[in-house]
N, C-alpha and C positions, 0 to 999 in steps of 0.2 A: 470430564468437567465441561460445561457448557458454560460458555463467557456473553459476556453482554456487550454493548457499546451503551456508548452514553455520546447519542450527536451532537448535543450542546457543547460537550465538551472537546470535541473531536471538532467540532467547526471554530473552537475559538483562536483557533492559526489561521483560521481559510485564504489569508492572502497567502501564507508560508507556503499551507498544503498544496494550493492550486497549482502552484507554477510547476513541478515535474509533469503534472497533467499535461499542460498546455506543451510544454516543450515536447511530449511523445508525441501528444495528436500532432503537432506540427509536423514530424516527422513522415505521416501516414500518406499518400500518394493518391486512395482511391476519388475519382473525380465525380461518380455518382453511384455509391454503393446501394444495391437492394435493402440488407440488411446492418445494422452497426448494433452490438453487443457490449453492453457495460458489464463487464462482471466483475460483482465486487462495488456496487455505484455507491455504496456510503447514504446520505442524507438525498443524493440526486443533484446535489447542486454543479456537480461537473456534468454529470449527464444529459443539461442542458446545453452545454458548449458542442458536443454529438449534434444532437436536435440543430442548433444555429449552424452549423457549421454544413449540413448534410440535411437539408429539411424534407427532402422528397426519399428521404430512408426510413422506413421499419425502425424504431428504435425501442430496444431492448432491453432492459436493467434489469439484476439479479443482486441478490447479496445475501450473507446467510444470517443476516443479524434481524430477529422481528422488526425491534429499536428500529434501526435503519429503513427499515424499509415501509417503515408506517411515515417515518420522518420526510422518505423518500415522496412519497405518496402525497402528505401533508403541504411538498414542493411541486406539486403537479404532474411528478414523475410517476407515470406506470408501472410500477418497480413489482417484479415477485421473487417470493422469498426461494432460493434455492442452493445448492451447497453447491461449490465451483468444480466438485469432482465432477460431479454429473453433468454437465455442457459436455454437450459435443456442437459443432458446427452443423448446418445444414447446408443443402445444398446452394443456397440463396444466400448465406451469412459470408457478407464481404468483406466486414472487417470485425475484429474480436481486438477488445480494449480492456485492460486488466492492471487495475494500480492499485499500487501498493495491500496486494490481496494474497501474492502467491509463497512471500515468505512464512505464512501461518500454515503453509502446507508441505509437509516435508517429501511429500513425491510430486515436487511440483514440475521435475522436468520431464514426470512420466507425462503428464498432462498437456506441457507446453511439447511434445515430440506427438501426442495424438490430434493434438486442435493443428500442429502446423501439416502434419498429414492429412487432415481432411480438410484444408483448405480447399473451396473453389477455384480454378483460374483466374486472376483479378484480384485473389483476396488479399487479405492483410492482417498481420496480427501484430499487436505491441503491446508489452509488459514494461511495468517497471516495478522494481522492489527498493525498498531503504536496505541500504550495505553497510550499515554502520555499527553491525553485532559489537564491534571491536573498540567503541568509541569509549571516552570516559563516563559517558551519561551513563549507557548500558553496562560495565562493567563495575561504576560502582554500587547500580541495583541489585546487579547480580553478587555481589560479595557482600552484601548489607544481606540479603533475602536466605546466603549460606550460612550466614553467622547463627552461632546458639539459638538467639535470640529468636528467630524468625523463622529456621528451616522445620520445626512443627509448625507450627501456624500455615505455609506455605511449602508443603513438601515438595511439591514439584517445581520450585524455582520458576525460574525465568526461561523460554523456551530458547532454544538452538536451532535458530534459521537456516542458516546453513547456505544461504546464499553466494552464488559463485561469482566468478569474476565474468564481464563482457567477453572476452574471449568463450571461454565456455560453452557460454549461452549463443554465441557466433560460429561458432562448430555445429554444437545442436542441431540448430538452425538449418545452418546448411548442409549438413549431411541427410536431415530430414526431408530437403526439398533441394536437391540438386538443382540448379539455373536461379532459383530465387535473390532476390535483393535481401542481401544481410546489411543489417545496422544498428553494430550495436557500441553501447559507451556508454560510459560512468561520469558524472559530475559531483561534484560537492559544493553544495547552496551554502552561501555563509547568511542567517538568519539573525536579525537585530531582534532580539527580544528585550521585554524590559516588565519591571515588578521584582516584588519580594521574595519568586520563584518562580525566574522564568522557566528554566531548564526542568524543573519539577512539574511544572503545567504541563509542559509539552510532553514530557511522557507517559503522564498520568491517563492518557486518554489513549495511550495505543499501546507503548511498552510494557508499563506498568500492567495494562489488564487481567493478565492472567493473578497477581496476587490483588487485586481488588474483586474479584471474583468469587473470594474462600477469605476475605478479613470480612468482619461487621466493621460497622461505620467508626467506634472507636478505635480499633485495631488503625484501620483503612490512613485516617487521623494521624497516628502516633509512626505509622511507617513515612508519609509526607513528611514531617515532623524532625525525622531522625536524617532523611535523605536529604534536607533541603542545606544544610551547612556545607553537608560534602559536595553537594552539586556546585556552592556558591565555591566552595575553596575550586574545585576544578574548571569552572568557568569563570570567574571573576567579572563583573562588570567594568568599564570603563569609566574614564573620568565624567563623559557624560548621564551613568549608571544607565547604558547598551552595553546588554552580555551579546558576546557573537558566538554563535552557537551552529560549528561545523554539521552538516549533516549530509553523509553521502547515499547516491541515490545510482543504482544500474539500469540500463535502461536497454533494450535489445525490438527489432521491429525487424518482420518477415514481411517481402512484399513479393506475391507469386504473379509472373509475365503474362498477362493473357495467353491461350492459348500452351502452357504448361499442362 
């Protein structure tokens, strides 16, 4: 099955979305990298912050979505379309950036163990994935989408990330590159949303995609529809009608010593 994005709809959090972005690169060390690699850049609108941050670097953007990466394009970003399996590092790539891209890939620590081996001396890599398989949003998609009702229409469910804990990914890491800087950790953003479906909006553009993929537009409809009651009973808004809307996010960042 082949999923689509819809960037419109995927940027109408961008203040949300941004900030694990900005909190990784903060993390990043290199002071004047050859190369910096977005993969996974969405619309491009982060991939500018690369560009401002590091202007005398190569900068690189990939993503596997057309959607994305026309949208990418339409932002001034030089974005080509490519699957994230297929990166490897070259010798010149000093830093490799990848948000919220590698939970859609379920051999993603085969991947994050070859890109932190081919690291150059100097380089750097930081991933972040959303950790929140287990939250109420996700679970109660997933139990709406197994019911009678839904599981033909949507046989394959809801996908299983499978995303692990910092630690893990802090092993990985540094068993993959002995002397390297490991740094990794987990946060959870509390998000003030607000409308007649907050909680419903936000997943409808990342979570959700896999069954808006295989509904038609009526279907698509009657599932928001069905979902939006149970999202409001398990999020509730507040007196000033702000849902706060827990969302946790892993974050892990390799930094190899010159000279490694």
């Amino acid at each position: 099955m082949t999923l689509t994005w819809d960037p419109a709809l995927y940027r109408r959090h961008d203040d949300h979305r941004a900030r694990p972005f900005i909190d990784l690169v903060a993390r990043i060390g290199a002071p004047a990298p050859r190369e910096v690699v977005d993969l996974g850049c969405g619309p491009g609108h982060l991939t500018e912050v690369l560009a401002r941050r590091w202007p005398r670097a190569r900068i690189r953007a990939t993503d596997s979505s057309s959607e994305m990466v026309a949208a990418a394009r339409a932002n001034g970003v030089d974005a080509e379309q490519a699957d994230v399996r297929d990166f490897a590092p070259g010798p010149a790539t000093d830093v490799v950036v990848t948000n919220a891209v590698l939970h859609w890939v379920p051999e993603h620590r085969e991947l994050v163990t070859r890109w932190a081996a081919a690291l150059p001396a100097g380089g750097w890599l930081a991933l972040q994935v959303p950790g929140n398989e287990r939250s109420p949003s996700h679970e109660i998609a997933r139990d709406l989408l197994e019911s009678p009702a839904w599981s033909a229409r949507v046989p394959d469910g809801l996908p299983t990330y499978g995303v692990g804990a910092p630690e893990e990914y802090a092993r990985l890491l540094a068993a993959t590159r002995p002397g390297g800087v490991v740094d990794c950790w987990e946060t959870t953003y509390l998000h003030p949303l607000t409308g007649d479906d907050p909680v419903g909006d936000w997943i409808a553009g990342t979570t959700l995609r896999p069954a808006h993929a295989v509904l038609d537009d009526a279907d698509w409809t009657r599932l928001r529809a069905e979902l939006a009651p149970r999202l409001r009973e398990a999020y509730p808004p507040d007196a000033a009608g702000v849902t706060w809307f827990g969302f946790r996010r892993v974050f892990a960042v390799l930094g190899i010593p010159d000279g490694a």
